[in-house]
N, C-alpha and C positions, 0 to 999 in steps of 0.2 A: 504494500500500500504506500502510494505517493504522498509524504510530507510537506510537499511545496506546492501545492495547488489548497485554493480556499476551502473550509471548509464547509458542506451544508446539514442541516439539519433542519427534515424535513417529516412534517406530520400529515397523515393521512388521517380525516376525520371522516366516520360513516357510520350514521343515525340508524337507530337500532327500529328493523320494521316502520320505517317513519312513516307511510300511509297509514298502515294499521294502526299503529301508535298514536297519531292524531287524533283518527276516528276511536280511538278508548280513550283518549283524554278528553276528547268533546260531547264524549254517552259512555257515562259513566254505568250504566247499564251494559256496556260492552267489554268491561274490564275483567280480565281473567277468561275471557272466553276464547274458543278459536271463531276469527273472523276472516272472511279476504274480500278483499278492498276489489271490486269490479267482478268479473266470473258470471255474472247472474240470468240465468235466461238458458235457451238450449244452446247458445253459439256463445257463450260470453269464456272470455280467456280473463284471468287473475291476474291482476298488476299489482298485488301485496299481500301476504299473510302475515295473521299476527304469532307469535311464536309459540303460542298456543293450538295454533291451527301445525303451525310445524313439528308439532310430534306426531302427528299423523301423515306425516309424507305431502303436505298442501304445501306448492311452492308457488312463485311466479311464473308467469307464463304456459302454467297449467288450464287445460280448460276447467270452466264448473262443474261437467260433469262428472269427472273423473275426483274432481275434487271433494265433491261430495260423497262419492262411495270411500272415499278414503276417511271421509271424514262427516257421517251424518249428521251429526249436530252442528255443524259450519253454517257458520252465518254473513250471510252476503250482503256487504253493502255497499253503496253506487260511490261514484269517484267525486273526489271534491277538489279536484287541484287550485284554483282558487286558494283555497282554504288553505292547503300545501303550498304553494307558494310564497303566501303569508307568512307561515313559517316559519321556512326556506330562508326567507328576506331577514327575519328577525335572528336566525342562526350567521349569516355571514355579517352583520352588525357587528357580534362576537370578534368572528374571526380578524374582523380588519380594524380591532379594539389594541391587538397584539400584532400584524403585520400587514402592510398592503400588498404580499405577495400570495394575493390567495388565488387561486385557481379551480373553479367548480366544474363538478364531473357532472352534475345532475344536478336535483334539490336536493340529495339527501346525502353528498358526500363529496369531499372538495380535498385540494392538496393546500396546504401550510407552507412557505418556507418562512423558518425563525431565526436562522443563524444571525441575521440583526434583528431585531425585534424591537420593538415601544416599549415595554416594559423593563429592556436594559437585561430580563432574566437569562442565563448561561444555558441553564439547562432546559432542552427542547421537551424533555419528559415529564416535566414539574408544571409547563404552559401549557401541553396538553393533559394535562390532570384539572389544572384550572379552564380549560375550556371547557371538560366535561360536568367539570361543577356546574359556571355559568350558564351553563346552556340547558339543566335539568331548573336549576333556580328561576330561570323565567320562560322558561319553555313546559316544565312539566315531563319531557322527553329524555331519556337517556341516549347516550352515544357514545362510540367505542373510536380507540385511536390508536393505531402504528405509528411508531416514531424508527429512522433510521439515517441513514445516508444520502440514498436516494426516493424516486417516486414510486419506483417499482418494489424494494424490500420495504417501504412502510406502509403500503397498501397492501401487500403479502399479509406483515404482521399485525394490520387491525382488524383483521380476522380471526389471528388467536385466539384472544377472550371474548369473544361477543358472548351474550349481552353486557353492554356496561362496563367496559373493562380494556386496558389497554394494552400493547407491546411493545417494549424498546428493544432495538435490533441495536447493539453500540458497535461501532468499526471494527473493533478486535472481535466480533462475534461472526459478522455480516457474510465469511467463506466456507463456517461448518453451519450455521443456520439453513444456505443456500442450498449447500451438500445434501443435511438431512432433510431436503424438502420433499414431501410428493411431489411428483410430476406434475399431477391434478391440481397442486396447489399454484403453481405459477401461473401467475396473469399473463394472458395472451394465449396459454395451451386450452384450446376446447378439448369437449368430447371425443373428436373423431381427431383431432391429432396424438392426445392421450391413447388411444387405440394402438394408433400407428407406431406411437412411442414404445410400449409395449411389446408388442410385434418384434423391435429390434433392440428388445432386452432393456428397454431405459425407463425404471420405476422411479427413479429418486434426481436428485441434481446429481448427485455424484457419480449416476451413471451418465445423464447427460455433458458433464464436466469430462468424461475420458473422452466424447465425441471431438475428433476435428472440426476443426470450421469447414475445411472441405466437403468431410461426410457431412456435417449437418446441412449445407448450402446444398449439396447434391441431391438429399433424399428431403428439406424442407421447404425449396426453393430461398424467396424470400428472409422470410423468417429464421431461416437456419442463421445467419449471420446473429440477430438479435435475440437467439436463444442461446447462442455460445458465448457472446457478450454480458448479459444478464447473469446468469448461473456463474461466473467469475464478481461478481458484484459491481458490472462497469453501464451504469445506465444517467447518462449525463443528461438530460431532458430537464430541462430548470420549470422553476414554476412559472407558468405564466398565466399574471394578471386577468389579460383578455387576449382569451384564445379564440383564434379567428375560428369560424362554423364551415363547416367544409359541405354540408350539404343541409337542404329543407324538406322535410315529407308531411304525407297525409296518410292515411289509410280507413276503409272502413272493413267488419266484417259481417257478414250477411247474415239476419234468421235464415232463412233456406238458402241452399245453393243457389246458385244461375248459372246457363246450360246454353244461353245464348251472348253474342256479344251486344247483340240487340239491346235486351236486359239491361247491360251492362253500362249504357250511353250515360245513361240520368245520374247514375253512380258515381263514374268519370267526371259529370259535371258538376255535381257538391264535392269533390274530392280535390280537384283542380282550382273548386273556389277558395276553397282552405287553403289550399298551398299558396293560391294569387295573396291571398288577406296575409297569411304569415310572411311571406317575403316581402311585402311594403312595410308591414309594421317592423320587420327585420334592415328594413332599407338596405338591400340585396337583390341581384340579377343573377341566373344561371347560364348557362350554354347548354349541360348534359340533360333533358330528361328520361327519365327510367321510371317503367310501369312494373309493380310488381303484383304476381300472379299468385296466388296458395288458391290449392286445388282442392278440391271435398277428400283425395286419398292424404291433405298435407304435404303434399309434396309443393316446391318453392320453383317459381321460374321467373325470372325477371330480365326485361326491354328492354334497349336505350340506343337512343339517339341524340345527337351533338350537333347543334345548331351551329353557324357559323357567325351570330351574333347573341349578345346578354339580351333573357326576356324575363319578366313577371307579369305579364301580363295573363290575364287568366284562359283568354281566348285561344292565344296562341301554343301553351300546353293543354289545354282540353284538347286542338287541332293534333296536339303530336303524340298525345297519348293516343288516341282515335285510330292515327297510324299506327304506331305501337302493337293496341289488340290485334287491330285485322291483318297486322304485321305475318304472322302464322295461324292453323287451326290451333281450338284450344284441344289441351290432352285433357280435359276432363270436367266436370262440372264446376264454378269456383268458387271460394267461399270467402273470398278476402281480395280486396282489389288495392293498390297503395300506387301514388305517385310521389316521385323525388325528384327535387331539383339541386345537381350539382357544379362543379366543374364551376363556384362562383365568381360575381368579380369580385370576393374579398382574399380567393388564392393569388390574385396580381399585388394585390398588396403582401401579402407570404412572401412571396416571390422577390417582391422587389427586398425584402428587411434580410430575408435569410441570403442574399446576395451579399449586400451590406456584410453581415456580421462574416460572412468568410473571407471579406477583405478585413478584415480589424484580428479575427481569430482564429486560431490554428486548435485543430479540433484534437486533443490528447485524450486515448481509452485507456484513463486509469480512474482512482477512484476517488470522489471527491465527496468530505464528507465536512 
């Protein structure tokens, strides 16, 4: 580990069930029970259970059906992001009480840098102790925190303890931590890479850690560079403030399938309007749109085509999604229709800052903590 580069220390904060959780602190009738937050109806998918629903196998992104058989006494109730966002608003208050180097991943969970901080305090593990005070004192909410070096082992580690409860990763830890990890456990490995990982003997970091970069580049394409980088503990990504949006979406999913594209028109055009609305209020233009497809077997197909000027206007992605569908037949009945608009003009601004910064800085893979 390099002594002569700055050091960071960085806190990963993430609110325990925080939809669920809102909805039991604002019906107190809901508290201690299993709930999940959306799911309700024959087609409704789960955007939160509360941790009482999760001893029963009820996660996110579950449908309510299945939910329910896991879990009969589940109690379903409608989303209130509004509500969550409010929040949301009143938790990153907190944050930027102690740094303005905060950078949010969602509503429910954001990265810290403290290494200078407002409060003058050294220690990054004692500021997230006091944030999770703060934030139960006028929130009512609990929330868990990883503290380490970088963004990737302190989001690893605020995992550890959930509910309620933190982890510090210190420097001198940060190479057997990494070692003894599941594979499962590293951010960025899904399901079906975890598989493949498997497959060619690699359960832990410290199996991934004998992999070359070569072999890993070979057999993970991209990603193999940034899994052999990581697993050595070298993930230099700073926090950043305001992180540009790299794309906009909409989606809806249907009580019954639809089997025609026909069908499908009027869909297109509340879906398209949403996206028009969200990228004004976003004040943002795309190039790329992409239509995504989920079929009644869940199977995922998604469109795109790249304009050769920035639009948000609503007319004209309604026009390209239109081509999009009738683009090909569909394989199957569908149950979920989404549009995305990417490829925006806020990557010209990316573009231009991160040009900048390779003229001023010389990029070192070591570790900065």
């Amino acid at each position: 580990m390099s002594n002569d580069l700055p050091i960071r220390k960085i806190i990963h904060v993430d609110m325990d069930a925080f939809y669920a959780s809102v909805e039991q602190l604002d019906n107190p009738e809901l508290r201690g029970k299993p709930i999940a937050v959306g799911g309700g109806g024959k087609r409704g998918v789960i955007s939160a259970a509360s941790y009482e629903a999760r001893k029963f196998g009820v996660r996110s992104a579950m449908s309510g059906r299945l939910a329910e058989k896991l879990c009969p006494d589940l109690i379903f109730v409608r989303t209130n992001f509004a509500r969550y966002n409010e929040v949301s608003q009143n938790i990153r208050k907190i944050f930027h009480e102690y740094t303005d180097l905060v950078e949010p991943l969602s509503l429910d969970e954001a990265y810290l840098d403290v290494t200078e901080n407002k409060i003058g305090m050294p220690s990054a593990s004692i500021i997230a102790q006091e944030i999770r005070q703060r934030i139960f004192e006028d929130t009512g909410l609990t929330a868990s925190a990883g503290i380490s070096i970088n963004k990737f082992v302190a989001k690893v580690a605020s995992d550890y303890n959930k509910p309620n409860g933190q982890k510090t990763v210190n420097p001198e830890d940060v190479l057997q931590f990494l070692e003894d990890l599941d594979i499962r456990k590293f951010y960025g490995v899904g399901k079906v890479t975890a598989e493949k990982m498997y497959q060619k003997g690699i359960f832990t970091g410290k199996n991934l850690k004998s992999k070359s970069l070569e072999y890993l580049t070979e057999n993970f394409g991209k990603s193999g560079s940034y899994y052999y980088y990581i697993v050595r503990g070298i993930h230099n990504s700073p926090v950043k403030p305001n992180r540009i949006r790299k794309s906009l979406a909409a989606e809806r999913t249907f009580s019954e399938n639809l089997s025609s594209e026909v069908f499908m028109l009027e869909k297109l055009n509340h879906i398209a309007e949403e996206v028009s609305r969200r990228l004004d209020k976003s004040k943002v233009a795309g190039k790329t749109v992409t239509l995504k497809i989920k079929y009644s077997d869940f199977t995922l197909q998604t469109r795109s085509k790249t304009l050769p000027y920035f639009i948000s206007d609503k007319a004209i992605i309604l026009e390209t999604a239109k081509d999009l569908l009738y683009q090909e037949k569909l394989n199957n009945s569908v149950r979920l229709l989404g549009i995305s608009l990417s490829n925006l003009n806020t990557e010209v601004t990316k573009k231009k800052s991160t040009e900048k910064q390779k003229k001023s800085v010389s990029v070192q893979l070591k570790f900065e903590f």
